[in-house]
C-alpha positions as CSV (number, residue, x, y, z in Angstrom):
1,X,86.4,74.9,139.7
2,X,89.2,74.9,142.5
3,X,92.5,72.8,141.7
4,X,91.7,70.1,144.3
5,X,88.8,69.3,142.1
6,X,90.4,69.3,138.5
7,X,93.0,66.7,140.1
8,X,89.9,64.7,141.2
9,X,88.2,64.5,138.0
10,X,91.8,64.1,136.0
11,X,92.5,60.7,138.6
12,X,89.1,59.4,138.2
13,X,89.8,59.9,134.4
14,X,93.1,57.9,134.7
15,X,91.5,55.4,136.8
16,X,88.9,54.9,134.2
17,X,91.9,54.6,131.6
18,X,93.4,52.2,133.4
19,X,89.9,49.8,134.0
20,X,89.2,50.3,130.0
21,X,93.0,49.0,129.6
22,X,92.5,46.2,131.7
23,X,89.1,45.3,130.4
24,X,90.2,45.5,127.1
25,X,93.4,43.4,127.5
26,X,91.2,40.6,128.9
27,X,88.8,40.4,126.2
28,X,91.7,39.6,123.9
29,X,93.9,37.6,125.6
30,X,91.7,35.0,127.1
31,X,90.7,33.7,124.0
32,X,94.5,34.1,122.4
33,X,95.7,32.2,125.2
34,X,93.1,29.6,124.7
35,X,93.8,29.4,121.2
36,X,97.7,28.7,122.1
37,X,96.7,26.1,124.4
38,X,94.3,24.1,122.6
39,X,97.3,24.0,119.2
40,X,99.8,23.0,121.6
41,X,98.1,19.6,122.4
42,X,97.0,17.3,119.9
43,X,93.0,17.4,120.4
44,X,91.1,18.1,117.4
45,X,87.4,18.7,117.5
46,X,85.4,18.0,120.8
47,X,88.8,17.0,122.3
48,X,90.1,20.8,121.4
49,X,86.6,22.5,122.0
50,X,87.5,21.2,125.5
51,X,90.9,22.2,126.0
52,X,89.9,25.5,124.6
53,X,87.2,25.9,127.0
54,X,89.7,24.7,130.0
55,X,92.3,27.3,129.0
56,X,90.0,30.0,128.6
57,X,88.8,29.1,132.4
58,X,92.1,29.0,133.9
59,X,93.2,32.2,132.0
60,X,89.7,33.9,133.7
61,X,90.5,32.0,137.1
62,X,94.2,33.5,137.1
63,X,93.0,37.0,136.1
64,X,90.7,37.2,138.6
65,X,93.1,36.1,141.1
66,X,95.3,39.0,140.0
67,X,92.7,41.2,140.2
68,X,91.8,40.7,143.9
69,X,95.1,41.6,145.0
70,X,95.1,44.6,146.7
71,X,97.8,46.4,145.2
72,X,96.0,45.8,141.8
73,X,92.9,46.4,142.2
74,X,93.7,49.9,143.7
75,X,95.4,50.3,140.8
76,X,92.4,50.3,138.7
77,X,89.5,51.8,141.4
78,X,88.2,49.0,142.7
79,X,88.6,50.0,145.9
80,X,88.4,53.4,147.1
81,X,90.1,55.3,149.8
């Protein structure tokens, strides 16, 4: 195997790293920040179901937003060169 493609496979193994990472963080923080959100207002019951379920969305809608940003998402291979 020549050097060009052990630094290859060791980027694509970063890369992969790095979308693990970020998949990882998300599975945890959308529900912890929907959990914050929905004991910060007073709802209890359907009323906090709700504001759960809102929180969760907007944490998904933001990430999502953060990940089409160029400069991110070449971060993590989403978009080769």
């Amino acid at each position: 195997m020549d050097n060009n493609s052990q630094d290859h496979s060791s980027k694509n193994h970063v890369i992969g790293v790095f979308w693990w990472a970020t998949l990882a963080i998300a599975v945890l923080a959308v529900p912890a920040f929907g959990i914050a959100v929905s004991y910060i207002f007073p709802f209890r019951g359907l009323g906090g179901l709700i504001i759960f379920v809102l929180a969760c969305w907007l944490c998904t809608y933001l990430g999502m937003r953060l990940m089409s940003n160029p400069k991110m998402s070449e971060r993590i291979g989403l978009h080769k060169k």
